[in-house]
N, C-alpha and C positions, 0 to 999 in steps of 0.2 A: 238673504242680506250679505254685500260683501265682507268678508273677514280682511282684519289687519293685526300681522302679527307685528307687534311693537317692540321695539330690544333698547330697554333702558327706560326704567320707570322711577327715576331718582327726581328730586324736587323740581330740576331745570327740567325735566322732559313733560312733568304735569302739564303747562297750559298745553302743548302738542299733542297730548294724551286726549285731556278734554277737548281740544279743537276735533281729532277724531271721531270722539263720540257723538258730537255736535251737527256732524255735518251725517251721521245715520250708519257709520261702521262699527259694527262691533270687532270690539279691541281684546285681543289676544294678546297681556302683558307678559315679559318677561325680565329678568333681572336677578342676578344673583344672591341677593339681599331680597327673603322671602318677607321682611318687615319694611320694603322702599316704599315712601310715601305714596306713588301712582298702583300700588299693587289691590288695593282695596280700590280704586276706582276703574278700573277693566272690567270687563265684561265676563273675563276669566283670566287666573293669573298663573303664570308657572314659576317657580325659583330657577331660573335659568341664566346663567352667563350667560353673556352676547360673544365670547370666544370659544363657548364649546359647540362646534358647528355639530357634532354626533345626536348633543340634546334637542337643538334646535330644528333640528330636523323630526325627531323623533315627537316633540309637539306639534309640528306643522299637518303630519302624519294623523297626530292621535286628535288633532281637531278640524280635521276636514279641508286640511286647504288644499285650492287647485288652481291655475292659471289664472283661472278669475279675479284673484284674492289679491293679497295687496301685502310686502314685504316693509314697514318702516324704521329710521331711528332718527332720535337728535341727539343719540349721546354721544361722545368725542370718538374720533380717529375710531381707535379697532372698534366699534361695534361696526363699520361699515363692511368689514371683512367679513361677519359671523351675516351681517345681513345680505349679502352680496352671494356668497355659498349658498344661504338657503332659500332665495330668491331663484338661480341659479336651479336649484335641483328642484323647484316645482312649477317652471320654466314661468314665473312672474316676472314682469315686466319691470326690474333694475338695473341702475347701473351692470355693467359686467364687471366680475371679479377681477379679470387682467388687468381694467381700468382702475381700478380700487386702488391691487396693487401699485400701479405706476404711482398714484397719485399720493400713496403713503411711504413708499420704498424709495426717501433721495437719489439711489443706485441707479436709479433706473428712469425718475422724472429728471434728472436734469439730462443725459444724453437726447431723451426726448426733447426736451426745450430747445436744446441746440440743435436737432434734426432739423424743427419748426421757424428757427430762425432769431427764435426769442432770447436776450441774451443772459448770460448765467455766470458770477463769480468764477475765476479759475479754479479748478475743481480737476482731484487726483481721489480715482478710487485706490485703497487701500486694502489689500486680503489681510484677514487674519494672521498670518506668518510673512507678512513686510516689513520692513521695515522703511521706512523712504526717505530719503535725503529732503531735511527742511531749511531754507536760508533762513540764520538768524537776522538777519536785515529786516525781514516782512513779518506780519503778525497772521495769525492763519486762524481759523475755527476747525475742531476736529470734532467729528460728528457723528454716531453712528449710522447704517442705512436707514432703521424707522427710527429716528432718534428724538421722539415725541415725548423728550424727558430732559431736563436741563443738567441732568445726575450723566447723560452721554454727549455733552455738548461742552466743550473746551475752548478755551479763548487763551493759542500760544501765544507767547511774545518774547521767547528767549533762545528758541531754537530747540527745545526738549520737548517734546509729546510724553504725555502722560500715559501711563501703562492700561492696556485696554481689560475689559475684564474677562477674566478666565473663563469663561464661558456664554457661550449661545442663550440669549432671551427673546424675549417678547420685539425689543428695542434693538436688540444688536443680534442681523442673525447671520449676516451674512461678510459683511466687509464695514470700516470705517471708511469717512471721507474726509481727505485735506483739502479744506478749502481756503484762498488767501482771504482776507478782510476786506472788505469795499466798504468807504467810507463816504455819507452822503445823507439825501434824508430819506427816512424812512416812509410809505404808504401803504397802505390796504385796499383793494380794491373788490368788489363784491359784484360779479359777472349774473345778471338774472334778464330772461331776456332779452330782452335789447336795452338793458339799461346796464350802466355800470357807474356805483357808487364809489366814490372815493372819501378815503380818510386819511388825514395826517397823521402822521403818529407822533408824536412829542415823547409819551413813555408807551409799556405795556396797558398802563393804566388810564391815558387820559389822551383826547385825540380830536382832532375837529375835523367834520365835514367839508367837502370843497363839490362846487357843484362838477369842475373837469380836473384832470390831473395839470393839467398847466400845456406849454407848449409842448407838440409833440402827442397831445391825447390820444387822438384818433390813430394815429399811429401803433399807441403801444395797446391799446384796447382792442383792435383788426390782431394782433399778434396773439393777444392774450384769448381771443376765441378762437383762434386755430387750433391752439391747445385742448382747449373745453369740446370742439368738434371734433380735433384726432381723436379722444377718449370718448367720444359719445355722451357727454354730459352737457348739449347745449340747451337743455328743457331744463335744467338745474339751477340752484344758487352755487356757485365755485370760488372761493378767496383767494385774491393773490397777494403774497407779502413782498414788495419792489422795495428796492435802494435806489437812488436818482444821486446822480453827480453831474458835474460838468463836463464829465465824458462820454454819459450815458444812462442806462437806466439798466437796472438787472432784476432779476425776480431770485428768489431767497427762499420762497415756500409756498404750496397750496394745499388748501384746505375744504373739505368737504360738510363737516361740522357747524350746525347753524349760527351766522356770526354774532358774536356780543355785542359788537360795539353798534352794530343797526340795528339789530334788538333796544338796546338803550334807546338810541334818538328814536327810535319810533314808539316807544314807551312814552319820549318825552312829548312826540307830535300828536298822540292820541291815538295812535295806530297799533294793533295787537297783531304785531309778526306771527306768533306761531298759529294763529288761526289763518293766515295767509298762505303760512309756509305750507303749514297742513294741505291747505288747498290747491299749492301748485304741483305737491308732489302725490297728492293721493288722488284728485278728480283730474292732473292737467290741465290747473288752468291757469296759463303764462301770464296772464292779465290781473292776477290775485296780488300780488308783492305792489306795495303804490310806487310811482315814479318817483325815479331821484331829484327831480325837479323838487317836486314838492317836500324832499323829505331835506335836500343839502341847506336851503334857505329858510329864516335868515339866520346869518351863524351863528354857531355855538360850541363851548368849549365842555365836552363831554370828560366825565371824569368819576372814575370807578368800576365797579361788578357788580354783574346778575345778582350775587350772592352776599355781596357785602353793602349793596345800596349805590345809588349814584347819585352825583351835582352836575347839574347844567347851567353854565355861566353863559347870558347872552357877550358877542362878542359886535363891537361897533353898534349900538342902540340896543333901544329895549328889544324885547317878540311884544 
């Protein structure tokens, strides 16, 4: 029977947990937290971080895996590193680490982006011993390179950059980035086969579907898989976070991590994503995720978290 080793067993990875087991994989749980609620339901479980690649290895080892087998996560950002290395070392069929990389290290996806043509805030990498001349005139965001923390993420508007912190973490390893401010409206966009979902963003919290991103779709969504295809992620779900102005459109961030906000509307449509997701990433099959068609109409104003419950307001008539 194929094995999956699974990295991230906390309450949001459970239904993906059970979607695995469901479809005939015995699940190889791991998680730092020897008490995570998915740890009693695995098949077998190890207390393992998803950032210590040394452990995770050394389970993949002591439980038989081999190319056959099957490398997963849904838990946020770094688990895809620790899963990407030990995917990597037992030559399973994952993303590639480099890809990972690009796709979590700002430093490095946005010169990407611009290679590709897609366009991206002006953006000043910063070494650790720079200093850079800022115009007080402009408002900038300063950032670090995996800056997957709002604790490295600064909004100037005076001309002073705030003092970086003394030392190399998880989030800050390598350089900061100045970027100016682009002001517009915000989108999400969610790349799954040949479909591409869009959402408005109103806050972090509350957001409405749109069946196309407006004038110009087809355009920036052809841009936005050139990306997903340089990185080899186009059998994948990939998020993109865009700004739209009257001058343009910019992209702001991508994400690997299963998204919330089409989790919710498909919670809301009667659709169980993680038994989907489960399915495109662990048997291959592109045709698992349902169409945007059916999932954008008819609107709704989405509003909330996985974790803290959600309201859906029909918008223009009943559903």
């Amino acid at each position: 029977m194929t094995k999956v080793l699974f990295l991230g067993c906390n309450q949001n990875q459970v239904p993906y947990l059970r979607a695995a087991r469901a479809l005939g994989y015995t699940v190889v749980g791991t998680d730092l937290n020897p008490a995570a609620p998915g740890a009693s339901l695995a098949d077998r479980f190890h207390a393992v971080g998803y950032a210590d690649a040394d452990a995770l290895w050394q389970v993949a080892q002591a439980e038989g895996f081999g190319p056959g087998d099957r490398v997963f996560t849904a838990a946020a950002h770094f688990a895809w590193e620790g899963a990407a290395g030990v995917a990597a070392r037992l030559g399973v069929t994952f993303p590639a680490a480099e890809a990972v990389d690009i796709c979590l290290d700002k430093s490095k996806l946005y010169p990407l982006l611009q290679r590709l043509g897609v366009p991206v805030p002006p953006t000043t990498l910063v070494a650790a011993d720079e200093s850079p001349t800022v115009d007080p005139a402009l408002t900038y965001y300063f950032k670090s390179d995996y800056g997957k923390t709002p604790r490295y993420c600064y909004r100037v508007n005076d001309g002073l950059l705030p003092a970086r912190p003394a030392a190399f973490d998880r989030f800050y390893r390598r350089c900061f980035l100045l970027q100016e401010e682009v002001r517009g409206v915000h989108y999400r966009i969610n790349l799954y086969g040949d479909q591409a979902a869009v959402f408005l963003k109103f806050t972090d919290l509350c957001s409405s579907p749109l069946p196309v991103l407006g004038p110009g779709h087809r355009e920036v969504v052809t841009a936005l898989r050139r990306v997903t295809a340089a990185l080899g992620l186009e059998r994948l779900l990939v998020k993109f976070d865009l700004i739209v102005n009257a001058d343009g459109w910019y992209v702001i961030d991508l994400g690997l991590d299963p998204p919330m906000r089409l989790r919710l509307l498909c919670r809301h449509r009667g659709i169980d994503l993680p038994a989907a997701y489960v399915r495109l990433y662990l048997d291959g099959d592109t045709d698992a995720l349902p169409s945007w068609a059916a999932l954008a109409l008819p609107p709704v104003l989405v509003e909330g978290t996985l974790e803290g419950g959600a309201r859906f307001t029909p918008l223009g008539g009943d559903e």
